[in-house]
GUGU-410699 format. One line per field, with one value per residue: residue number from 1; residue in one letter; z, y, x of N, C-alpha, C, CB in turn. Coordinates in Angstrom, 2 decimals. Glycine has a CB too. Layout:
num <- c(NUM,...)
residu <- c(A,...)
n_w <- c(Z,...)
n_v <- c(Y,...)
n_u <- c(X,...)
ca_w <- c(Z,...)
ca_v <- c(Y,...)
ca_u <- c(X,...)
c_w <- c(Z,...)
c_v <- c(Y,...)
c_u <- c(X,...)
cb_w <- c(Z,...)
cb_v <- c(Y,...)
cb_u <- c(X,...)
//
This chain:
num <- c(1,2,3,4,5,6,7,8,9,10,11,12,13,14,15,16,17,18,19,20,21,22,23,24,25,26,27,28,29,30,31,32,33,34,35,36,37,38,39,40,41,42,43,44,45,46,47,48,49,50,51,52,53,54,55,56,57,58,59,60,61,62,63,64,65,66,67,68,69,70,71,72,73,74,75,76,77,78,79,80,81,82,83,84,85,86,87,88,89,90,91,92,93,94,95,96,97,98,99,100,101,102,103,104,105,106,107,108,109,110,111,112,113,114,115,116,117,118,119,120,121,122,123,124,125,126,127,128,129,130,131,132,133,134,135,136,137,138,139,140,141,142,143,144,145,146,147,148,149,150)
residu <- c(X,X,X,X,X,X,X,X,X,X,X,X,X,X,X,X,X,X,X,X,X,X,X,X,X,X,X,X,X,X,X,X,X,X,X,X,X,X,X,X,X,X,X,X,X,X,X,X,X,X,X,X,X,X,X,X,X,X,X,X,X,X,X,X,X,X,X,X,X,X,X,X,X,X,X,X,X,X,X,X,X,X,X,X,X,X,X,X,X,X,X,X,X,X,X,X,X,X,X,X,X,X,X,X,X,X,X,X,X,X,X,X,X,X,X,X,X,X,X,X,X,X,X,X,X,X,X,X,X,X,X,X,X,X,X,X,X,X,X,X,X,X,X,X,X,X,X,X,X,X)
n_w <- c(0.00,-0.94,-0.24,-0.59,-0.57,1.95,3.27,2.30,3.25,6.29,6.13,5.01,7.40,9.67,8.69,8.73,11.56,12.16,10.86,12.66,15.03,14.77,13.99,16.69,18.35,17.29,17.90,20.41,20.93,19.77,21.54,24.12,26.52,25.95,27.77,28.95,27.02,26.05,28.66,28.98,25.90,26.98,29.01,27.28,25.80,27.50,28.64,25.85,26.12,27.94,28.23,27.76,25.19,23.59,24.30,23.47,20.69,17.23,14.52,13.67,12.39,12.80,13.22,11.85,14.11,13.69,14.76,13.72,12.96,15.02,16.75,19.19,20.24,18.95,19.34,21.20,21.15,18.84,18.80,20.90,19.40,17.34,18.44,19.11,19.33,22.74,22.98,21.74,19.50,16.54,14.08,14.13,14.77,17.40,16.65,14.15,12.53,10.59,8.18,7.27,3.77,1.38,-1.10,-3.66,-4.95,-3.92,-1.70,-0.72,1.12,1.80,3.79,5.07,5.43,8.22,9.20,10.78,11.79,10.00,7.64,6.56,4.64,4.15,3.02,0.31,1.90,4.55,5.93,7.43,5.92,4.79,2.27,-1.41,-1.49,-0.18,1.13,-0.34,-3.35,-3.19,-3.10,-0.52,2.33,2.64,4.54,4.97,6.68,10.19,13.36,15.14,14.95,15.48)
n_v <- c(-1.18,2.13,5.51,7.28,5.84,4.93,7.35,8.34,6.38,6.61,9.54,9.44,7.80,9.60,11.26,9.45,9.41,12.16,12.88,10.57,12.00,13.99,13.19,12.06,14.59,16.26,14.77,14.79,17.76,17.73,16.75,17.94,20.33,23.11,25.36,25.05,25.07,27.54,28.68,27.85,28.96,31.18,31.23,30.40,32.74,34.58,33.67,33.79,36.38,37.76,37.24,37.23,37.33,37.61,40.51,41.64,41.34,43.04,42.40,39.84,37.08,35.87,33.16,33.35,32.69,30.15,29.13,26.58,25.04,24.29,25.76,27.29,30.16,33.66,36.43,37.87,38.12,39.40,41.59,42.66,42.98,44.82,46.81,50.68,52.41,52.42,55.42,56.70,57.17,57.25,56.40,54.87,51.36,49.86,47.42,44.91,42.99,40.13,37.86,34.77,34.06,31.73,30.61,29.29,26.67,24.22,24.92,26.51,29.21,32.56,35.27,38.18,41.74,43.24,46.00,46.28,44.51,44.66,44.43,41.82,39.32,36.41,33.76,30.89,29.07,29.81,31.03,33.49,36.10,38.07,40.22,40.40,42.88,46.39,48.60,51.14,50.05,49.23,46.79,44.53,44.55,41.55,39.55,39.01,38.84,38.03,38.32,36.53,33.66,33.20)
n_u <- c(0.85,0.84,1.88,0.09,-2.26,-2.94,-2.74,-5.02,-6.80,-7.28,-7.60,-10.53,-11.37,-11.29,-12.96,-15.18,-15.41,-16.17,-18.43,-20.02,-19.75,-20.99,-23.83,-23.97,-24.39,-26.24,-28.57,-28.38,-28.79,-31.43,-32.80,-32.57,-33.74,-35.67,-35.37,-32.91,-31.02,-31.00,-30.10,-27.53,-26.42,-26.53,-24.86,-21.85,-21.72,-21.24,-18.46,-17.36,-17.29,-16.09,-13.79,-10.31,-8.98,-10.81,-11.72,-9.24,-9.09,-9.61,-10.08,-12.83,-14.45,-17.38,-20.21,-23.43,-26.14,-28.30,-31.21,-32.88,-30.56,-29.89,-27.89,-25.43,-26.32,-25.56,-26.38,-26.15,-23.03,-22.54,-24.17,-22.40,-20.33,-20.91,-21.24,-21.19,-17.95,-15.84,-15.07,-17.45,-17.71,-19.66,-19.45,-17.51,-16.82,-15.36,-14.99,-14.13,-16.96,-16.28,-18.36,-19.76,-20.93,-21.99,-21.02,-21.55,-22.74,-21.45,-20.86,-18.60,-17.02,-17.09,-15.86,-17.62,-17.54,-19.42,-21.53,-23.64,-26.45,-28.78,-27.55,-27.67,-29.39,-31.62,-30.50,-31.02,-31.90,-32.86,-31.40,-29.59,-27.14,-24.10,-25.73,-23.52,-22.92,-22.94,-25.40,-25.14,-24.24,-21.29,-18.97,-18.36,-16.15,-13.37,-12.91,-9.86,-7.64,-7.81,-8.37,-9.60,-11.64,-14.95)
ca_w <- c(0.00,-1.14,1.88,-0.53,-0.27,3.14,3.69,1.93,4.04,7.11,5.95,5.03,8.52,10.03,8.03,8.98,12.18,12.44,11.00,13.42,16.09,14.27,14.34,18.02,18.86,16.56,18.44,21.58,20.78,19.85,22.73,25.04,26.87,24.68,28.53,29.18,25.70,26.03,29.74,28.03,25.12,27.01,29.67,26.50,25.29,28.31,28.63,25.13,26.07,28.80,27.79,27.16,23.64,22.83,24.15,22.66,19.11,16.71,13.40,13.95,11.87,12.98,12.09,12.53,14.55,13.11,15.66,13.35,13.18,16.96,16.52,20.01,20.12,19.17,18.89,22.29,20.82,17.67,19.52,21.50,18.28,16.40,18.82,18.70,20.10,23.75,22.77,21.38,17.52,16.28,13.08,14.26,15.90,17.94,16.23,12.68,12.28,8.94,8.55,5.97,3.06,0.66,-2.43,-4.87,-4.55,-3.22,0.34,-0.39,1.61,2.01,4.90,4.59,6.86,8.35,10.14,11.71,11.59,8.88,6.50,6.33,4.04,4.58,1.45,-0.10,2.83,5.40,6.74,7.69,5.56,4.18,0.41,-1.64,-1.92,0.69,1.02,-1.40,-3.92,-2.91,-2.53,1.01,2.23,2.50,5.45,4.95,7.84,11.13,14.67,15.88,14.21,16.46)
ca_v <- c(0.00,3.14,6.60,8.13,4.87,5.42,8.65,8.63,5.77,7.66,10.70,8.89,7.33,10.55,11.98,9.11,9.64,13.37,12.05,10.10,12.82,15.36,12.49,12.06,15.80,17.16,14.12,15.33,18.77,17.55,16.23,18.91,21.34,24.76,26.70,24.62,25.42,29.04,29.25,27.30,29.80,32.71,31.05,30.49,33.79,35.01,33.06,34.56,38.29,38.21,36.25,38.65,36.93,38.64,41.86,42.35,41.43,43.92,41.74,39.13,36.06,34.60,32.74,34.31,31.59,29.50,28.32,25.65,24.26,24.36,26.20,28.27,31.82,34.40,37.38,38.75,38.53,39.91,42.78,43.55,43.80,45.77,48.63,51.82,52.55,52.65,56.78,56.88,57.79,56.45,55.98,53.69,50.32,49.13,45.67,44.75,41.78,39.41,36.90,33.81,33.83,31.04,31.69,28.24,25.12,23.65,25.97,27.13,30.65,33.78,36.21,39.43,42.84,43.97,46.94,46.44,43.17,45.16,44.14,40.49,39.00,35.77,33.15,30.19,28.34,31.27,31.40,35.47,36.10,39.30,40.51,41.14,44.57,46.55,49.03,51.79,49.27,49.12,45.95,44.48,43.97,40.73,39.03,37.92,38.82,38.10,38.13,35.50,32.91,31.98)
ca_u <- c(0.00,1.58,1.75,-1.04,-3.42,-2.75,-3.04,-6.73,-7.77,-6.50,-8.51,-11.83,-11.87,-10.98,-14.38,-16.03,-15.26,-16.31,-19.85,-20.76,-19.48,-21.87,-25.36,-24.68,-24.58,-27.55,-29.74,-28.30,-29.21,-32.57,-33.58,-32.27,-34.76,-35.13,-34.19,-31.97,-29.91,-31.10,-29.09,-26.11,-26.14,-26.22,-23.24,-21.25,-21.67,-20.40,-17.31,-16.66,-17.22,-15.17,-12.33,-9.09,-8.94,-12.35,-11.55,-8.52,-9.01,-9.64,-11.17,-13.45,-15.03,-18.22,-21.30,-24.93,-27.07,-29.60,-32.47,-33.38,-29.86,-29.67,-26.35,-25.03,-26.85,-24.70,-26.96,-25.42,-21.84,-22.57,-24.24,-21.30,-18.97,-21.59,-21.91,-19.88,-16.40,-15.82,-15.35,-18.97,-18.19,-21.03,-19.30,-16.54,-16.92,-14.20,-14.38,-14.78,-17.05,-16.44,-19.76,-19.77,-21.46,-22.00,-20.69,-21.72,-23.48,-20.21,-20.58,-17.58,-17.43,-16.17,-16.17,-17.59,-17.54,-21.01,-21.34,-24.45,-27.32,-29.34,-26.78,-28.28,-30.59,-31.75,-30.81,-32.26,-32.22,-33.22,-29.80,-28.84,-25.47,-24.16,-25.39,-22.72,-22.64,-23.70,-26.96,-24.72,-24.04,-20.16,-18.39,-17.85,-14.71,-13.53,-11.80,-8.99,-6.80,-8.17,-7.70,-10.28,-13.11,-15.94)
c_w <- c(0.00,0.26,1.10,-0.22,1.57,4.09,3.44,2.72,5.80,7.07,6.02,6.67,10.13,9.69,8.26,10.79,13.07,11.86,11.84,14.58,16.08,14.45,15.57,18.52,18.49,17.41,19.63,21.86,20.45,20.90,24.40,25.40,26.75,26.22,28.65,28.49,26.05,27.67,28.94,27.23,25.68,28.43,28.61,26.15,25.86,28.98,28.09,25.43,26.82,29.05,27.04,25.31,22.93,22.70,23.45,21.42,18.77,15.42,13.70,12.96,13.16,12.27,13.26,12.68,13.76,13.97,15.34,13.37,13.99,17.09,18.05,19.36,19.79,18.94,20.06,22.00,19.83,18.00,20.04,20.01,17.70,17.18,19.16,19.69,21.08,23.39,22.58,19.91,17.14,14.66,12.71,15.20,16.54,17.50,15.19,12.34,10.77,9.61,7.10,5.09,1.62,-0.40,-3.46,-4.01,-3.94,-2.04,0.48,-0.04,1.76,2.97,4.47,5.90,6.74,9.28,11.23,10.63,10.56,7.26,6.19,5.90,4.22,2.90,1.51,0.76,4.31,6.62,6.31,7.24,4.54,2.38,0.28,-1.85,-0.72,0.19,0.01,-2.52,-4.09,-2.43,-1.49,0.61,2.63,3.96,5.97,5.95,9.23,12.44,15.49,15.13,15.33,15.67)
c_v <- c(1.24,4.25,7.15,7.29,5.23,6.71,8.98,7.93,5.99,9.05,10.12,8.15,8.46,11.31,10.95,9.06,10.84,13.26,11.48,10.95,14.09,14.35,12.58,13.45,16.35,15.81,14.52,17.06,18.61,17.31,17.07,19.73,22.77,25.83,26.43,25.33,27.17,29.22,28.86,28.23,30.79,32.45,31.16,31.72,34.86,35.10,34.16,36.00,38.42,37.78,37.23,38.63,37.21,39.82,42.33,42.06,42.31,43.46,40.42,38.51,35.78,34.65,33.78,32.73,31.29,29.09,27.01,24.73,23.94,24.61,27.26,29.84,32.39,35.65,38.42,39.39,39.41,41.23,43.49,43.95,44.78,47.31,49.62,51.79,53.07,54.54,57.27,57.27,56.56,55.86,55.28,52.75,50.04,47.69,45.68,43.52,41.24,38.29,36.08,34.15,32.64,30.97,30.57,27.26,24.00,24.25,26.15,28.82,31.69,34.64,37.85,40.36,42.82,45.01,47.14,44.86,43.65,44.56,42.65,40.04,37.61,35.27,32.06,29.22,28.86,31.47,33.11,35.39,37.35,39.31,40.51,42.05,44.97,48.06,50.18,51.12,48.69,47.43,45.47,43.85,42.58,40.18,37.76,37.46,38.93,38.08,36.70,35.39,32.52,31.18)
c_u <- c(0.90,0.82,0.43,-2.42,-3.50,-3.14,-5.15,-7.63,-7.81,-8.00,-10.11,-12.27,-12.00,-12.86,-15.64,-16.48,-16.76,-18.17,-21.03,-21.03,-20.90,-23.47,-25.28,-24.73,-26.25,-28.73,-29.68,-29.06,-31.21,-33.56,-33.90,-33.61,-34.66,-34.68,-33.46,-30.71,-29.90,-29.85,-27.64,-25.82,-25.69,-24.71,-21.87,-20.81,-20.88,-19.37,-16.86,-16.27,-16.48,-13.76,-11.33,-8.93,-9.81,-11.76,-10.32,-8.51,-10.27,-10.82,-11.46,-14.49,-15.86,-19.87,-22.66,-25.76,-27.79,-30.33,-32.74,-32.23,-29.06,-28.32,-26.89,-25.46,-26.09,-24.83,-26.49,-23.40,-21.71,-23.27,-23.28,-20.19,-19.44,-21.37,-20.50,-18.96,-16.98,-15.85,-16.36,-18.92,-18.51,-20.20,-18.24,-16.43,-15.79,-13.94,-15.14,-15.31,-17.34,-17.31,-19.57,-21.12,-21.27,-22.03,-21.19,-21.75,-22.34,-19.97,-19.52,-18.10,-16.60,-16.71,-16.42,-18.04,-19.26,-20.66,-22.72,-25.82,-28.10,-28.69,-26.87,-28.90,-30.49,-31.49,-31.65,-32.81,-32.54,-32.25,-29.56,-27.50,-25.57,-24.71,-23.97,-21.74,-23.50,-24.65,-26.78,-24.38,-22.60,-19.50,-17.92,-16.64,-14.48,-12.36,-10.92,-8.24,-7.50,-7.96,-8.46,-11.41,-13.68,-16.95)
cb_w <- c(1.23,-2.93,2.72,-1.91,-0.82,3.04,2.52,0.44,3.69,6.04,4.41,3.74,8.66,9.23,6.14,8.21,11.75,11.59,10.71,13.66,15.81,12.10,13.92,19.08,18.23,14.05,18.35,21.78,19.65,19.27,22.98,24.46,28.05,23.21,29.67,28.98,23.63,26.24,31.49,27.06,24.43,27.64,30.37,25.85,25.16,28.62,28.03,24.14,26.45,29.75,26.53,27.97,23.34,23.87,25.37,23.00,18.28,16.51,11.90,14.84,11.29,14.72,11.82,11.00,15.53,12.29,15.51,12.23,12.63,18.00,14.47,20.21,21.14,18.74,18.61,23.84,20.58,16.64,20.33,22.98,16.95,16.18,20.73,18.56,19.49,24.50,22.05,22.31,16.15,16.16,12.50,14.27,15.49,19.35,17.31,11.62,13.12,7.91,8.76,6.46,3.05,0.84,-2.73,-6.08,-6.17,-3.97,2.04,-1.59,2.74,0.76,5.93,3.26,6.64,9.05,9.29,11.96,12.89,9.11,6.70,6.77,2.61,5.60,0.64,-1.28,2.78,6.08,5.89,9.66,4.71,4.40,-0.33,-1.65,-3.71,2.03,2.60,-1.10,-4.74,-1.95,-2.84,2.25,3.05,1.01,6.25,4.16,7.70,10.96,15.62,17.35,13.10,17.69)
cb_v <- c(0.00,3.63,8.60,8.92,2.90,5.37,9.76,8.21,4.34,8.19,11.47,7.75,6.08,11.02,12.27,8.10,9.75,14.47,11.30,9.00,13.49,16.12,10.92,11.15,16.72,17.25,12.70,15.23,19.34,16.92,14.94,19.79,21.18,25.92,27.36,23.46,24.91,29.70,28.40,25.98,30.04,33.94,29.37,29.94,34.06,35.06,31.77,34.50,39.35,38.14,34.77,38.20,35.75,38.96,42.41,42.41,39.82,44.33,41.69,39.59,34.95,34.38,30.31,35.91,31.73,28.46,28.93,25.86,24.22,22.75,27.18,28.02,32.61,34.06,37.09,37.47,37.63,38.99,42.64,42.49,42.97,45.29,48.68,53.47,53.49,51.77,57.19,58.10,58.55,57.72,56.71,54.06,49.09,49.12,44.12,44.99,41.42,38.71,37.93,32.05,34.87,30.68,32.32,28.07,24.31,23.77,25.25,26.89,30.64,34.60,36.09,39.52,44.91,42.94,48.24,48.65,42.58,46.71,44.59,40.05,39.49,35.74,32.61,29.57,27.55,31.26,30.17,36.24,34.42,39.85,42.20,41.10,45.30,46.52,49.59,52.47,49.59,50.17,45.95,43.60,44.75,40.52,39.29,38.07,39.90,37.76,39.69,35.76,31.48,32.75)
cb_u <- c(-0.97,1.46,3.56,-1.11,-2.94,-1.80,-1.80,-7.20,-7.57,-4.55,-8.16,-11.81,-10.90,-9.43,-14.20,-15.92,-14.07,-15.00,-19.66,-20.34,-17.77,-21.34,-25.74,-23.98,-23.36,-27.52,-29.85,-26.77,-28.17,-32.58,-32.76,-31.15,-35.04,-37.33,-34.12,-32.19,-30.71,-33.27,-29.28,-26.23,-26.95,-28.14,-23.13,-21.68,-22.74,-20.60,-17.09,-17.23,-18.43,-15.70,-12.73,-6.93,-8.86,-13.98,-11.60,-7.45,-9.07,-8.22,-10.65,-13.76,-14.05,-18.33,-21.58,-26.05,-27.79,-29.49,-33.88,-34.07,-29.58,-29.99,-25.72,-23.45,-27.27,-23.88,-28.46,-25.55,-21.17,-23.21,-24.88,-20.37,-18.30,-23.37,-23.22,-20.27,-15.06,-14.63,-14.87,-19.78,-16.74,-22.91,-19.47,-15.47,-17.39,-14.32,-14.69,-13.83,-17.93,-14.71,-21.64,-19.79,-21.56,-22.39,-18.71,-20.58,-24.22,-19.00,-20.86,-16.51,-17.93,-15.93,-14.92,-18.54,-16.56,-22.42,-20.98,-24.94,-28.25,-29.15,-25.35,-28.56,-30.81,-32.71,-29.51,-32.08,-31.32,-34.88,-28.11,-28.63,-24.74,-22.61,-25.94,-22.84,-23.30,-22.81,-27.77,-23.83,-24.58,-20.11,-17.96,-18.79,-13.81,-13.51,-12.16,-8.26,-5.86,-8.54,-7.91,-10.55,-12.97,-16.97)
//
C-alpha cells in the first residue's frame, strides 16, 4: 500500500469519524430542553465576552445563529462587536465583524464585513449572511486577515 493509499484511508476514517461525532450531537441537541440550551447559550456567550482573547481582538469572523440548526446563540456577541467605540463615535466600531457567506453550490465561503445586523438578508435556505454589496451598492470587504473565528 503506497503513503497516498494510506493517507486517503487515514482521511476517510478521520471523516467518517467526524460524521458520526456530528449524528450524536444534533440528536443530543434535539432532545435537550429549549431553557436549558437558552441558559447554556447565554453562559457560553459570556465566557466569550469576557475572555481577554475577545476583548482584545480587533477583526473578527463569525457565524450568525440559526435556531433551526440548533447552533449556540450568538446574537449577544454579535451585539457587543456591532456597537460603537468605547469613545462613542457612532461611526466607528471598535471591532470589525467578517460573517460567511455562501458563495456556490459547493458551500464554499467567504467572509464578509457587516457593520451592523441590517446588512443580512436571509438566502435560499433562510440562513442570515451578508449581500454582496452593501446598502450603497459598494463591494464588502472581504476578510482575509483576522484576529479570531468563532
Amino acid at each position: 500500500m503506497s503513503n497516498n493509499d494510506q493517507e486517503a484511508d487515514n482521511l476517510e476514517s478521520v471523516f467518517k469519524q467526524k460524521r458520526i461525532i456530528r449524528s450524536n450531537v444534533r440528536e443530543t441537541l434535539k432532545s435537550m430542553d429549549p431553557s436549558l440550551r437558552s441558559q447554556e447559550d447565554d453562559i457560553i456567550q459570556s465566557i466569550v465576552l469576557e475572555a481577554p482573547w475577545f476583548k482584545s481582538s480587533k477583526r473578527l469572523c463569525a457565524y450568525i445563529s440559526c435556531s433551526a440548526l440548533r447552533e449556540v446563540d450568538t446574537s449577544k456577541l454579535l451585539s457587543q462587536i456591532l456597537s460603537p467605540a468605547p469613545d462613542g463615535n457612532k461611526l466607528q466600531t471598535a471591532k470589525k465583524l467578517y460573517v460567511p457567506r455562501v458563495e456556490d453550490k459547493n458551500s464554499n465561503m467567504r467572509m464578509f464585513n457587516i457593520s451592523r445586523i441590517d446588512d443580512l438578508v436571509a438566502n435560499s435556505m433562510n440562513i442570515l449572511e451578508p449581500a454582496s454589496v452593501d446598502a450603497d451598492g459598494n463591494a464588502r470587504e472581504d476578510g482575509i486577515q483576522v484576529d479570531l473565528y468563532i
